[in-house]
DSSP file (Angstrom, degrees, kcal/mol; ACC not computed):
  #  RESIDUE AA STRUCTURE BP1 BP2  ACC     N-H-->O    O-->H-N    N-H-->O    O-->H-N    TCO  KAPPA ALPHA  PHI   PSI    X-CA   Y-CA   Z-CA
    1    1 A X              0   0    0      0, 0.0     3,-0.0     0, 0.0     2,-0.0   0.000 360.0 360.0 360.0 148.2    0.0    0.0    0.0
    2    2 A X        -     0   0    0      1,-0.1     2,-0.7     0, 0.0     0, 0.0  -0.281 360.0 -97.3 -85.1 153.3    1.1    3.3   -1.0
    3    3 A X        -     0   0    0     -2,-0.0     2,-0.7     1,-0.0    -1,-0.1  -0.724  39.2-141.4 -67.0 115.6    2.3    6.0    1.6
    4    4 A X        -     0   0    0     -2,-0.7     3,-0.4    -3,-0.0    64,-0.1  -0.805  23.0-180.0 -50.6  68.5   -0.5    8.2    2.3
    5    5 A X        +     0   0    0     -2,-0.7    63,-0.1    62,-0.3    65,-0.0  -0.206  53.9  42.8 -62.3 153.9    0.2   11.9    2.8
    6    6 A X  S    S+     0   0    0      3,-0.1    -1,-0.2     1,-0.1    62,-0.1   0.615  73.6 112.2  88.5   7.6   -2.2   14.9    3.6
    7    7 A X  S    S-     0   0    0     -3,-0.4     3,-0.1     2,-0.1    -2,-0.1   0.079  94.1 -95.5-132.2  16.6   -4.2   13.3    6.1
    8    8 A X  S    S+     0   0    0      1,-0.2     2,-1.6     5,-0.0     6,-0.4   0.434  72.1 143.1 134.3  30.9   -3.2   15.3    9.3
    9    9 A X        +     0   0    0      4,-0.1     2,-0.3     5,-0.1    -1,-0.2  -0.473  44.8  94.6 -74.1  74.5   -0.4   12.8   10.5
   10   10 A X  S  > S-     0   0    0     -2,-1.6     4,-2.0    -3,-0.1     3,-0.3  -0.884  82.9-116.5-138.6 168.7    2.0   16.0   11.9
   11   11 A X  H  > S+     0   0    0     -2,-0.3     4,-0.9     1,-0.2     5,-0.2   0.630 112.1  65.4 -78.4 -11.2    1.7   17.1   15.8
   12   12 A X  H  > S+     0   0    0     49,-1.9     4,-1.6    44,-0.2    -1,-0.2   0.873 104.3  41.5 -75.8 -14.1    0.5   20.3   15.1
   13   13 A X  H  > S+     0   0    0     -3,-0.3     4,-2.5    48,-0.2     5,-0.4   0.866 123.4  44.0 -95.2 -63.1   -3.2   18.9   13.4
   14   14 A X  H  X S+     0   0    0     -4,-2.0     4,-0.9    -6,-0.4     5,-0.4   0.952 116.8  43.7 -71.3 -21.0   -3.4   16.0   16.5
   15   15 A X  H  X S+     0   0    0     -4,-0.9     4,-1.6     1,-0.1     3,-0.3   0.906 121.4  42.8 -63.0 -69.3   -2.3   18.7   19.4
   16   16 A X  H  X S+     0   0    0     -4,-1.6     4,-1.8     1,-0.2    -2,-0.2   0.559 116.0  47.1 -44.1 -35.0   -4.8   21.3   17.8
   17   17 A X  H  X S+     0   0    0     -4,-2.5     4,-5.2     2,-0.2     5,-0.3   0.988 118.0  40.8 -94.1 -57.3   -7.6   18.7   17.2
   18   18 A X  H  X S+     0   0    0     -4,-0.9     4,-2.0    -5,-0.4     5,-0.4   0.905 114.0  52.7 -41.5 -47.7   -7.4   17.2   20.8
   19   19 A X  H >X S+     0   0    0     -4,-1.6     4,-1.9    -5,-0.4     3,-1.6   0.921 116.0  40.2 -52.7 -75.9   -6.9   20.7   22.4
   20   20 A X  H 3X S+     0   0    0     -4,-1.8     4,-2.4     1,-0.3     5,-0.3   0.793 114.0  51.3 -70.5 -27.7  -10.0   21.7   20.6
   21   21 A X  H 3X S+     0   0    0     -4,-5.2     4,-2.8     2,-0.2    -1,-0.3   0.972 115.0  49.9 -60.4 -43.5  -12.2   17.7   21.4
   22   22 A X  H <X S+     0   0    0     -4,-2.0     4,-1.0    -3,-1.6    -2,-0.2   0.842 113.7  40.2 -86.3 -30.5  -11.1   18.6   25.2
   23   23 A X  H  X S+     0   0    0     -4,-1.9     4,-2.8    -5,-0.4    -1,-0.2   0.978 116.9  53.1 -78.0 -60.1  -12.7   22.5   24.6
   24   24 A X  H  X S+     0   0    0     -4,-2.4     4,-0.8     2,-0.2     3,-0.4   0.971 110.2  46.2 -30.2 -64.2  -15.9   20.7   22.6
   25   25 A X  H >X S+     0   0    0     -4,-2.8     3,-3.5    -5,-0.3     4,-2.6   0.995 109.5  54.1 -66.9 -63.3  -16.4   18.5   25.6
   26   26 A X  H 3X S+     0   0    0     -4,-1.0     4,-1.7     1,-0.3    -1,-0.3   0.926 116.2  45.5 -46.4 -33.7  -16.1   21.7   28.6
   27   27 A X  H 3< S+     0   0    0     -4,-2.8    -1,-0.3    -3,-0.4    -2,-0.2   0.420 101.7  52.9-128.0  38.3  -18.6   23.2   26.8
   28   28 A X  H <X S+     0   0    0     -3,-3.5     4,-1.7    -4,-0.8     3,-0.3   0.593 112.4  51.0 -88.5 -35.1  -20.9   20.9   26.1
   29   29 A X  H  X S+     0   0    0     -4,-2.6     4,-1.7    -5,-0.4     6,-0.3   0.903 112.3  54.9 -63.3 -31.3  -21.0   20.1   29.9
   30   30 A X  H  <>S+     0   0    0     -4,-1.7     5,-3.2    -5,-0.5    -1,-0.2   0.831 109.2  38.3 -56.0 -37.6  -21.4   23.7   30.4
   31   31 A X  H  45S+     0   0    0     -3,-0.3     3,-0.5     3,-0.2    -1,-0.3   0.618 114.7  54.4-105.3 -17.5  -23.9   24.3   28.6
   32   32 A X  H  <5S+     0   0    0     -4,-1.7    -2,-0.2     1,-0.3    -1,-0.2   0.789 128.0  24.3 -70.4 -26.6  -25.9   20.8   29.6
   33   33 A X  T  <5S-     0   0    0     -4,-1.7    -1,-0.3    -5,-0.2    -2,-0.1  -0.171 109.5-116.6-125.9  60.6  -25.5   21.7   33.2
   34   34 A X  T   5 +     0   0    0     -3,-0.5     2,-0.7     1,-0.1    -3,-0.2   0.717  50.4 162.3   6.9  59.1  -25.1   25.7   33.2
   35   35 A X    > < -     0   0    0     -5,-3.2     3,-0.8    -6,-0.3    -2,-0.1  -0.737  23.9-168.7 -97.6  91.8  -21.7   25.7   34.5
   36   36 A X  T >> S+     0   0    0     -2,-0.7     4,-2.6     1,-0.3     3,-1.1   0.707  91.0  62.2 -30.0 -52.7  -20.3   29.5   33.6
   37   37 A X  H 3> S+     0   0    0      1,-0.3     4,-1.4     2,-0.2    -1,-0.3   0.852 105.1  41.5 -75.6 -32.3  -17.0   28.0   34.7
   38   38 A X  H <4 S+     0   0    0     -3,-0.8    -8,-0.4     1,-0.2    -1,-0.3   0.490 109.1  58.9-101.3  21.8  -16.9   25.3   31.9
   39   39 A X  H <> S+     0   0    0     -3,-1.1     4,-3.0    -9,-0.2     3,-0.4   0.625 107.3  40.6-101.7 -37.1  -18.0   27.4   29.4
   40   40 A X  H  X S+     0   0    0     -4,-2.6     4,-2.1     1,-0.2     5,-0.4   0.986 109.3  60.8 -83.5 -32.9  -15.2   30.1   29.5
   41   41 A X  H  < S+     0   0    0     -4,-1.4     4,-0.4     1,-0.2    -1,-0.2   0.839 113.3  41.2 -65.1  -6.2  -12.3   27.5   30.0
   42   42 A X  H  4 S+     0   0    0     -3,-0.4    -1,-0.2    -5,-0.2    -2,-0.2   0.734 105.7  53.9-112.7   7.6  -13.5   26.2   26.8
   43   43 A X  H >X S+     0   0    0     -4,-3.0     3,-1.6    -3,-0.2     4,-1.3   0.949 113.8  47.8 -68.7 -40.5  -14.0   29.0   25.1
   44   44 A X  H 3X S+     0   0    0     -4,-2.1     4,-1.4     1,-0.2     5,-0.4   0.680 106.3  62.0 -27.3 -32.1  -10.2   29.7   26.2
   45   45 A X  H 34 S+     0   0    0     -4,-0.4   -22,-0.2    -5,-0.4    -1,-0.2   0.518  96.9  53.5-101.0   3.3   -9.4   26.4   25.1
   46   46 A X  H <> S+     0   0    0     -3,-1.6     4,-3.6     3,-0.1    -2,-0.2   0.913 108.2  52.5 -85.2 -55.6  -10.4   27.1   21.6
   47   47 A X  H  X S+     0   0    0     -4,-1.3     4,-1.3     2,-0.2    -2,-0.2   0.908 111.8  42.1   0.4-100.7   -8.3   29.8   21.6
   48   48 A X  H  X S+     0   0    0     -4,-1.4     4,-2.8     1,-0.3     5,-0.3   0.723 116.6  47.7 -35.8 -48.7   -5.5   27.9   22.8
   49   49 A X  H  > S+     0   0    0     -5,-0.4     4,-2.8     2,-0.2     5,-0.4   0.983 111.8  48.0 -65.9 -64.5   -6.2   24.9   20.5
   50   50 A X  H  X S+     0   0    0     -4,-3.6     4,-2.1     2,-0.2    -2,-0.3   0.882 120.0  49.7 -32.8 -45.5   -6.7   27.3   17.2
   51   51 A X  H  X S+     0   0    0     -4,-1.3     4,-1.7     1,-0.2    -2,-0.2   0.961 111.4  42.6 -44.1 -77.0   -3.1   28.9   18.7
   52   52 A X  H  X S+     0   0    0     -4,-2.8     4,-2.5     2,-0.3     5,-0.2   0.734 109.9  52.8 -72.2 -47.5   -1.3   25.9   19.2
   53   53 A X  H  X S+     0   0    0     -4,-2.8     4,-2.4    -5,-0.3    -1,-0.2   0.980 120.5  38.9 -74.5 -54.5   -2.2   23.9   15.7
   54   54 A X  H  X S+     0   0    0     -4,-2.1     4,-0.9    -5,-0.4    -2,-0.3   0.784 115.2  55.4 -85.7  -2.4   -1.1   27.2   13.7
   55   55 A X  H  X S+     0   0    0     -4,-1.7     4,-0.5     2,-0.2    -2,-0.2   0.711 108.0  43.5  26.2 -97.5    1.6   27.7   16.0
   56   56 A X  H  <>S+     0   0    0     -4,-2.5     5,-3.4     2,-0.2     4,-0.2   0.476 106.3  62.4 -76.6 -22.5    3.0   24.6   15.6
   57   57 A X  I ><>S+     0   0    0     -4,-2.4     3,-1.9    -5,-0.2     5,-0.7   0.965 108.2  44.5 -47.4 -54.8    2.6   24.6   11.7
   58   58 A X  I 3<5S+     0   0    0     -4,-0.9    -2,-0.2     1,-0.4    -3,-0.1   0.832 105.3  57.2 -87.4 -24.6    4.9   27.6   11.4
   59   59 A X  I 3<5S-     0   0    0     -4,-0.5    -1,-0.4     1,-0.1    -2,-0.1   0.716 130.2-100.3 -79.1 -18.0    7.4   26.5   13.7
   60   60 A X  I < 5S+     0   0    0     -3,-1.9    -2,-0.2    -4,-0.2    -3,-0.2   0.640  90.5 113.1 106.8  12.0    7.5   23.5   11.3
   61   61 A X  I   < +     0   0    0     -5,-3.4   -49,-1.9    -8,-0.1     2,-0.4  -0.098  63.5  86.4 -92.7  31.4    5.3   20.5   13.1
   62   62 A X  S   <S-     0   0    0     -5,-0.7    -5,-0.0     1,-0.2   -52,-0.0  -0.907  98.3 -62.3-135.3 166.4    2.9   20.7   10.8
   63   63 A X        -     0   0    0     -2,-0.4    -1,-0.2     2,-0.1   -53,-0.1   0.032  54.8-114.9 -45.3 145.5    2.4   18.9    7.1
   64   64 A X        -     0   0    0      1,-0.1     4,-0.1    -3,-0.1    -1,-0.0  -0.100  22.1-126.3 -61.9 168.3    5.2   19.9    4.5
   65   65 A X  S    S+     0   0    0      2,-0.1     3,-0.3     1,-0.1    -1,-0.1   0.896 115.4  53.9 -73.3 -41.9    3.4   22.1    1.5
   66   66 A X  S >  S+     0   0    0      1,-0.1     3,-1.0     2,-0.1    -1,-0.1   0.410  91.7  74.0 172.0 -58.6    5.0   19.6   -0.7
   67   67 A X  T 3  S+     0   0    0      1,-0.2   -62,-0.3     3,-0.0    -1,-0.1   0.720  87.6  59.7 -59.7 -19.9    3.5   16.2    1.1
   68   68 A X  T 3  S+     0   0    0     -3,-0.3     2,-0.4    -4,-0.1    -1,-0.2   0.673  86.1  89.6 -93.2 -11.8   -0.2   16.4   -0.2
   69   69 A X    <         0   0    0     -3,-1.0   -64,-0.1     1,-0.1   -63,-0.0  -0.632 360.0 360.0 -75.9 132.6    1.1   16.2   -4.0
   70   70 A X              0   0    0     -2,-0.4    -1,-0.1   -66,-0.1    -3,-0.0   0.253 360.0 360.0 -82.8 360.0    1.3   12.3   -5.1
């Protein structure tokens, strides 16, 4: 089987996506049980997540330009 490229295998796509599941999840409880406090750490944690995935692209964890071409 052929090497696959393009499909978000770098650490900046799985820190960003996890950051941002862990923000999903705070404020779904937040908003199921009114908790003020889990809604603004994940709204912070979107932030943070959004941050951290382009971030870590520019620093150069993230997919080559180059990689998605076959």
């Amino acid at each position: 089987m052929e090497d696959e490229h393009g499909h978000g295998h770098s650490i900046a796509a799985w820190s960003g996506v996890l950051i941002l599941i862990l923000a999903s999840t705070l404020l779904s409880i937040g908003i199921y049980f009114g908790l003020a406090w889990a809604n603004w750490v994940g709204i912070a944690l979107v932030v943070i997540g959004i941050g951290a995935w382009v971030g870590l692209s520019s620093a150069g964890y993230g997919q080559s330009q180059g990689a998605s071409e076959h």
